[in-house]
C-alpha positions in Angstrom: -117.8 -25.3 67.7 -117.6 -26.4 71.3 -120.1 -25.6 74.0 -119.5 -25.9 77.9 -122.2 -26.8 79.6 -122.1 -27.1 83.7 -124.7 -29.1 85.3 -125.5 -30.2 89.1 -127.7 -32.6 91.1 -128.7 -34.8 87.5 -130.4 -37.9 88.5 -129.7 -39.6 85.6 -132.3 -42.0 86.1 -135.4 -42.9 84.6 -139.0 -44.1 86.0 -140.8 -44.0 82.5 -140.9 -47.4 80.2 -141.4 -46.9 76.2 -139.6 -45.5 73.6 -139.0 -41.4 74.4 -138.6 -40.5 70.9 -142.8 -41.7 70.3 -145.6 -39.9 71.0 -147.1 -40.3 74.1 -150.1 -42.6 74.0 -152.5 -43.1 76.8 -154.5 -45.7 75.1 -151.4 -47.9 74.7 -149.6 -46.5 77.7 -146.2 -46.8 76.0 -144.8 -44.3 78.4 -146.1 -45.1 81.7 -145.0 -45.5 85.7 -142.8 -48.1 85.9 -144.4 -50.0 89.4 -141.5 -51.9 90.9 -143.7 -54.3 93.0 -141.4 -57.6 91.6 -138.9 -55.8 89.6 -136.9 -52.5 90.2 -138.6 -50.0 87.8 -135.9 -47.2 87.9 -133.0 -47.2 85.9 -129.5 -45.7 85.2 -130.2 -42.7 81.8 -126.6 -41.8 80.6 -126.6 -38.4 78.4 -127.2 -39.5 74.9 -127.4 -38.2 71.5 -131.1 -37.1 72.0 -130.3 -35.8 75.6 -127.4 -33.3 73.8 -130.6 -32.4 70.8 -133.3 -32.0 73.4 -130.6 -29.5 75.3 -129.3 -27.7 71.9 -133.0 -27.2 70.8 -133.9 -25.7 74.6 -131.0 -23.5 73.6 -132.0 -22.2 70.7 -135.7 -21.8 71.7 -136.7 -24.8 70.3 -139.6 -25.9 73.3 -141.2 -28.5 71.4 -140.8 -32.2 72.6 -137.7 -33.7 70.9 -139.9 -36.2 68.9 -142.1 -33.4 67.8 -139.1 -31.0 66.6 -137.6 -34.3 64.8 -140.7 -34.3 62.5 -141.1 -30.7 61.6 -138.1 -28.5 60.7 -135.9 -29.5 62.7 -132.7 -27.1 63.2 -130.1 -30.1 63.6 -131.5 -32.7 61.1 -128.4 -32.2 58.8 -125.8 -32.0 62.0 -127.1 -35.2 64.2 -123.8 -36.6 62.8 -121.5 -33.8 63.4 -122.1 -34.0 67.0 -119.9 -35.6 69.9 -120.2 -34.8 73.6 -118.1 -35.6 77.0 -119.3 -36.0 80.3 -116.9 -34.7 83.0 -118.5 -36.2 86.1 -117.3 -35.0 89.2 -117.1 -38.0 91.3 -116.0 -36.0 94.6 -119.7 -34.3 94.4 -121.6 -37.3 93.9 -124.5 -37.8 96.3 -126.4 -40.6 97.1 -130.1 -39.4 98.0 -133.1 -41.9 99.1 -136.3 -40.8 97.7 -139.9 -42.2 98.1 -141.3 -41.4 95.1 -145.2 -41.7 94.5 -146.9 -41.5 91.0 -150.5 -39.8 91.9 -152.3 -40.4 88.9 -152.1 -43.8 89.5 -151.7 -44.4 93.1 -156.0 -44.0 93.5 -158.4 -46.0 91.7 -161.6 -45.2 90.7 -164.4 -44.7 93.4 -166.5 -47.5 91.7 -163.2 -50.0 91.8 -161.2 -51.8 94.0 -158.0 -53.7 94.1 -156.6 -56.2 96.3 -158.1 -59.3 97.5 -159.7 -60.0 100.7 -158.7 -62.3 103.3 -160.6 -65.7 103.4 -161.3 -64.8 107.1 -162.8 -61.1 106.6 -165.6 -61.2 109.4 -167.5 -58.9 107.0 -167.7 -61.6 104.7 -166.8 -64.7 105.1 -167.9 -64.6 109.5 -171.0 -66.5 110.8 -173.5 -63.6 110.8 -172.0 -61.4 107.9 -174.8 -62.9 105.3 -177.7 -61.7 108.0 -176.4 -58.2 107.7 -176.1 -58.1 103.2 -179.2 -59.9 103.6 -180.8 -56.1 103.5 -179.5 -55.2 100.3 -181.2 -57.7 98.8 -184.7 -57.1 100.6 -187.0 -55.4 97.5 -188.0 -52.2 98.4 -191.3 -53.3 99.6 -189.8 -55.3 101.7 -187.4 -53.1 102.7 -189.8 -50.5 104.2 -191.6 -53.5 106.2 -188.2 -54.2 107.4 -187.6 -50.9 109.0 -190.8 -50.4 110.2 -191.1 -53.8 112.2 -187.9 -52.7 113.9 -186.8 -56.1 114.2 -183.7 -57.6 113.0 -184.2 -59.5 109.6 -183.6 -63.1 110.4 -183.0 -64.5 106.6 -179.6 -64.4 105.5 -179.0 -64.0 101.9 -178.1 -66.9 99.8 -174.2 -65.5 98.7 -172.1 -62.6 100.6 -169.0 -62.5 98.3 -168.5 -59.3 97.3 -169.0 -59.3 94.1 -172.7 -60.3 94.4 -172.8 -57.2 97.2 -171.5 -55.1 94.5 -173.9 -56.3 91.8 -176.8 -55.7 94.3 -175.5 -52.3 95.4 -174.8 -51.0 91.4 -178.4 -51.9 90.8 -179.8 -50.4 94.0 -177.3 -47.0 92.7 -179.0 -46.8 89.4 -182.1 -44.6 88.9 -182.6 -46.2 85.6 -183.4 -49.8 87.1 -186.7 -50.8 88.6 -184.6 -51.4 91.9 -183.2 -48.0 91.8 -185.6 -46.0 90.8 -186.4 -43.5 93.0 -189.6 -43.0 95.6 -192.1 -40.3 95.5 -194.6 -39.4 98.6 -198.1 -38.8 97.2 -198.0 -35.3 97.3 -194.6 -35.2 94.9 -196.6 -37.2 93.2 -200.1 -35.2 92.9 -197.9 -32.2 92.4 -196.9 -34.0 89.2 -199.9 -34.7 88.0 -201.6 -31.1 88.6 -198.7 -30.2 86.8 -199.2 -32.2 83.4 -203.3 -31.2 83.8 -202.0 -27.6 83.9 -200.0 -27.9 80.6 -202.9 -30.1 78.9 -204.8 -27.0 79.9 -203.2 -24.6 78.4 -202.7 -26.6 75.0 -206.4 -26.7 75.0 -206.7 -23.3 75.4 -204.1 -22.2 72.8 -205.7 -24.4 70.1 -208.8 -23.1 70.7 -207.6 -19.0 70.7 -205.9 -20.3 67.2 -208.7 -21.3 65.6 -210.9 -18.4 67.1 -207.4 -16.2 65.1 -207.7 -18.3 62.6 -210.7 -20.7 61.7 -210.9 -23.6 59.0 -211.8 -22.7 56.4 -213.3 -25.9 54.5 -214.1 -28.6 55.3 -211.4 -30.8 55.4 -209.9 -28.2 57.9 -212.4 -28.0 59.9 -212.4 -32.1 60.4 -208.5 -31.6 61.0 -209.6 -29.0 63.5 -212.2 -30.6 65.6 -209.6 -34.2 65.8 -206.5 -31.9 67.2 -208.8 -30.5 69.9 -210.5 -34.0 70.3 -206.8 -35.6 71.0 -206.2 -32.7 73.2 -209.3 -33.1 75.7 -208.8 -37.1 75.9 -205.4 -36.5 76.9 -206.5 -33.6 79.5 -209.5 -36.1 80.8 -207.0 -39.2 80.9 -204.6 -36.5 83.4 -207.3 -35.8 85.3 -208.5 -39.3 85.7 -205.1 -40.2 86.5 -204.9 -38.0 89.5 -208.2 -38.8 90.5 -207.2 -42.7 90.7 -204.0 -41.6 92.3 -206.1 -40.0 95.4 -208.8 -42.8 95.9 -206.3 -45.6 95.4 -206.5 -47.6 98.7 -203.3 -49.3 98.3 -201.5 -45.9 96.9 -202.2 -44.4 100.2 -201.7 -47.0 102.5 -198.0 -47.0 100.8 -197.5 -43.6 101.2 -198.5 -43.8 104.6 -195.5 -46.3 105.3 -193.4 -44.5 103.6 -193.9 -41.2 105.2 -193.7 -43.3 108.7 -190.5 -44.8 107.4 -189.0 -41.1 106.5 -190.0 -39.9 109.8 -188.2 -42.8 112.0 -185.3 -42.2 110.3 -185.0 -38.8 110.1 -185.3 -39.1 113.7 -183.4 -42.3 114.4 -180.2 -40.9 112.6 -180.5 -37.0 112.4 -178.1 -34.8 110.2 -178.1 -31.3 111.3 -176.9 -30.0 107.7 -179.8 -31.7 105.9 -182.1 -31.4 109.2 -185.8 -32.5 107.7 -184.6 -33.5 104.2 -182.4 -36.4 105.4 -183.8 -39.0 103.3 -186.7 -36.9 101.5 -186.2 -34.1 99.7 -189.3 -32.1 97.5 -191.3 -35.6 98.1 -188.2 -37.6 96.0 -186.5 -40.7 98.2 -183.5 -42.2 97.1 -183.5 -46.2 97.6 -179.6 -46.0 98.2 -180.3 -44.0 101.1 -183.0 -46.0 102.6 -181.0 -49.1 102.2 -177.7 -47.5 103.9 -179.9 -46.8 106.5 -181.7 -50.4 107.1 -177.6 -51.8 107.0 -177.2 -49.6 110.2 -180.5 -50.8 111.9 -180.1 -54.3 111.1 -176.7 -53.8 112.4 -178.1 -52.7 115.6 -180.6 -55.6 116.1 -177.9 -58.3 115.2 -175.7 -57.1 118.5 -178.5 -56.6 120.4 -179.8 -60.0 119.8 -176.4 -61.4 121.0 -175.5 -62.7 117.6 -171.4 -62.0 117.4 -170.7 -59.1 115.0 -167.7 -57.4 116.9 -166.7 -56.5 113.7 -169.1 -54.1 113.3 -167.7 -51.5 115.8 -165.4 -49.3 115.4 -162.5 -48.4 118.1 -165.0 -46.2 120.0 -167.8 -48.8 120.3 -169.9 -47.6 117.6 -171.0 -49.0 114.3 -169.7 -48.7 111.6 -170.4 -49.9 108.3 -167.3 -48.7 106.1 -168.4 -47.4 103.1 -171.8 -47.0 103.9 -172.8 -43.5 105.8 -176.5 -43.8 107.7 -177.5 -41.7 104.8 -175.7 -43.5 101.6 -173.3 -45.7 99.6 -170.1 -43.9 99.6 -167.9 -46.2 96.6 -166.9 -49.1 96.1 -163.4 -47.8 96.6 -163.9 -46.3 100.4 -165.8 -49.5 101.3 -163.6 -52.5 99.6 -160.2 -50.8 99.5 -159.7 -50.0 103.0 -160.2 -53.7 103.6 -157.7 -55.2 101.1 -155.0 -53.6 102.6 -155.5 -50.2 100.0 -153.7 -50.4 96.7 -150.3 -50.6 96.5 -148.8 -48.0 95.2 -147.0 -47.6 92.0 -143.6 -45.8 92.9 -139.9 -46.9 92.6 -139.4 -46.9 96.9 -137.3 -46.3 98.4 -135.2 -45.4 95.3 -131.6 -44.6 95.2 -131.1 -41.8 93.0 -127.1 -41.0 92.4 -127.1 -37.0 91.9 -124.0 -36.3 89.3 -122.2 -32.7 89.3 -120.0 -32.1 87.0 -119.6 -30.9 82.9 -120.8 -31.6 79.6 -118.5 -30.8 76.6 -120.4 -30.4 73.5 -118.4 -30.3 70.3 -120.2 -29.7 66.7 -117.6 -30.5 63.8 -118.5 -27.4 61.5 -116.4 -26.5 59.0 -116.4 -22.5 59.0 -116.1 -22.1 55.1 -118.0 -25.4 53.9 -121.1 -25.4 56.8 -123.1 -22.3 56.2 -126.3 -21.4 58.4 -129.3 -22.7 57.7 -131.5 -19.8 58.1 -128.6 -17.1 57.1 -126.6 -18.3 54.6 -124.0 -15.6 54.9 -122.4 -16.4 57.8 -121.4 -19.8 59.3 -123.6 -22.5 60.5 -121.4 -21.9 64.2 -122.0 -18.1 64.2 -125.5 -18.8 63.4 -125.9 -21.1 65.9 -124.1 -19.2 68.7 -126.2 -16.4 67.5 -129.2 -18.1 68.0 -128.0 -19.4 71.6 -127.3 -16.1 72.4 -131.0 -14.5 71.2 -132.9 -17.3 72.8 -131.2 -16.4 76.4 -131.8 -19.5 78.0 -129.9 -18.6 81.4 -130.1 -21.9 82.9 -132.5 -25.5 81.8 -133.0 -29.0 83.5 -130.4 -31.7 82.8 -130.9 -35.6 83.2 -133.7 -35.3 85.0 -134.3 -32.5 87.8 -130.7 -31.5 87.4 -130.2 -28.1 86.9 -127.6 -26.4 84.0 -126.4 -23.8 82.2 -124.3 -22.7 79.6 -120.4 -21.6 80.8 -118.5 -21.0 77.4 -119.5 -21.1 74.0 -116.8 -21.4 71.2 -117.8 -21.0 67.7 
């Protein structure tokens, strides 16, 4: 049996490393990008054995992976050996193509991550008055709000300014979870809260009481049980109430709030945002740190080129500053504030790549006997008729071929 295949503009060339006939794993990453930073990555695929299955089974129907129809039932286990094939490749339509190919799952790394390294003479590291500008992320948030509302620029640098002790500081600053990150609440987010938990305490107390008036004890030992639920239940109403009521008269409570209200105010007014007009850095009562310190980086920013200390770095091509990274509002990644400054990752591609686009034909020969190789599925007829049978009910009009190529099927002889 003998099947003419015609193909044009095949690549032949591959940009995957690992064994095709595997599974794909992404823990192991057998099959991945091959970067050609120090090596060229690409390389020359002629049709194989596997390339004439994987077509023969996309003939038949067969979509499966080739390494997945191997393993189960596959239609030309008992005929890998019967199989030869010739490439006619017609050198007077060969092109040579230069292509600048990008891999996108890997060309962006995660927003928390950066890659690269930075130039011993970064001015936003390694320059005279860098440290006096990180010095604010390491400020405690006490501190910090003293810091913005002296409106002066904070004169003690911070011991270390490499970045990874920025980015320490700024994960812990991120995270809600940490006493640095937790968030801030004005007094009356925080009185809400309270009248709140009083209200449910409240109610309890009330429920409990219309159970038992439903339902009383009715010995003693019940009645005992009884009176210690509703006992627990007005302690823990009086301890809300007495919580709130400490929360109002607490001296130093208020005077906090009061700074942070003021602090809230300035900056809502110092950097405006028309979408969040009001609710720039408070929203329902609930400040973010992250916010407040983005902001103080700006401000502090300010002060040092005010005060004549040299920090040209910090503006940007229209004479403003800029903090990249940092908004006046937030921390934006690791990756938009570190990457851009390491020159961005280099991307994993094969460019520029060569690709060689072949034309020409594929003869595929099966040596079936007509009287000794009977079909598989039907064995009253031959395994050629079956197969050409097959062929022809599947209708595959045209497939890829060595990679973006496109083919079909001219002649079949069985």
């Amino acid at each position: 049996m003998r099947i003419t295949i015609e193909y044009d503009s095949c690549w032949q060339t591959g940009f995957l490393n690992g064994n095709p006939n595997k599974p794909i794993s992404k823990k192991e990453n057998d099959r991945a990008f091959v970067a050609t930073s120090k090596t060229r990555g690409e390389k020359f695929q002629p049709i194989t054995l596997d390339t004439v299955l994987g077509v023969l089974s996309r003939l038949i129907g067969d979509q499966r992976k080739l390494y997945q129809a191997k393993n189960s039932d596959f239609y030309f286990d008992d005929i890998q050996n019967k199989i030869n094939w010739l490439e006619h490749d017609d050198q007077s339509h060969k092109v040579e193509e230069l292509m600048y190919l990008v891999n996108k799952s890997d060309d962006r790394c995660a927003q928390s991550s950066y890659l690269g390294v930075l130039e011993d003479d970064n001015p936003w590291f390694f320059s005279k008055n860098s440290h006096y500008l990180w010095s604010i992320l390491f400020l405690t948030k006490h501190e910090l709000i003293n810091f913005i509302l002296s409106k002066k620029m904070n004169g003690i640098g911070c011991v270390s300014c490499d970045p990874k002790s920025l980015i320490s500081r700024i994960n812990a600053i991120s995270d809600s979870k940490s006493d640095l990150g937790a968030v801030l609440k004005t007094n009356d987010r925080l009185i809400q809260e309270h009248e709140f938990i009083i209200n449910k305490k409240c109610e309890a107390v009330e429920k409990f009481n219309n159970k038992v008036k439903i339902n009383p004890p009715k010995t003693p030992a019940q009645e005992s049980k009884s009176q210690s639920q509703l006992m627990k239940l007005l302690s823990e109403l009086n301890d809300a109430k007495n919580d709130l009521k400490v929360l109002v008269n607490d001296p130093l409570a208020n005077e906090a709030d009061t700074k942070l209200n003021t602090v809230i105010s300035f900056l809502s007014q110092k950097f405006p945002d028309e979408k969040k007009l009001g609710e720039e850095y408070c929203k329902n009562g609930v400040i973010y740190p992250t916010s407040l310190y983005s902001a103080a980086l700006y401000l502090q920013a300010e002060y040092l080129l005010k005060n004549g200390h040299e920090s040209s770095f910090l503006l940007n091509s229209k004479g403003e500053i800029q903090i990249q990274g940092f908004s006046k509002r937030g921390f934006n990644g690791v990756r938009d504030w570190l990457n851009a400054m390491t020159g961005k990752r280099k991307k994993s591609v094969g460019t520029p790549v060569v690709v060689n686009k072949h034309t020409g034909k594929l003869d595929v020969e099966l040596l079936l006997d007509k009287q000794k190789d009977k079909g598989k599925l039907d064995k009253s007829i031959s395994r050629a008729d079956e197969l050409a049978q097959l062929i022809e009910n599947a209708g595959v009009s045209s497939f890829y071929l060595g990679k973006k190529g496109i083919a079909y099927v001219t002649k079949i002889r069985a």
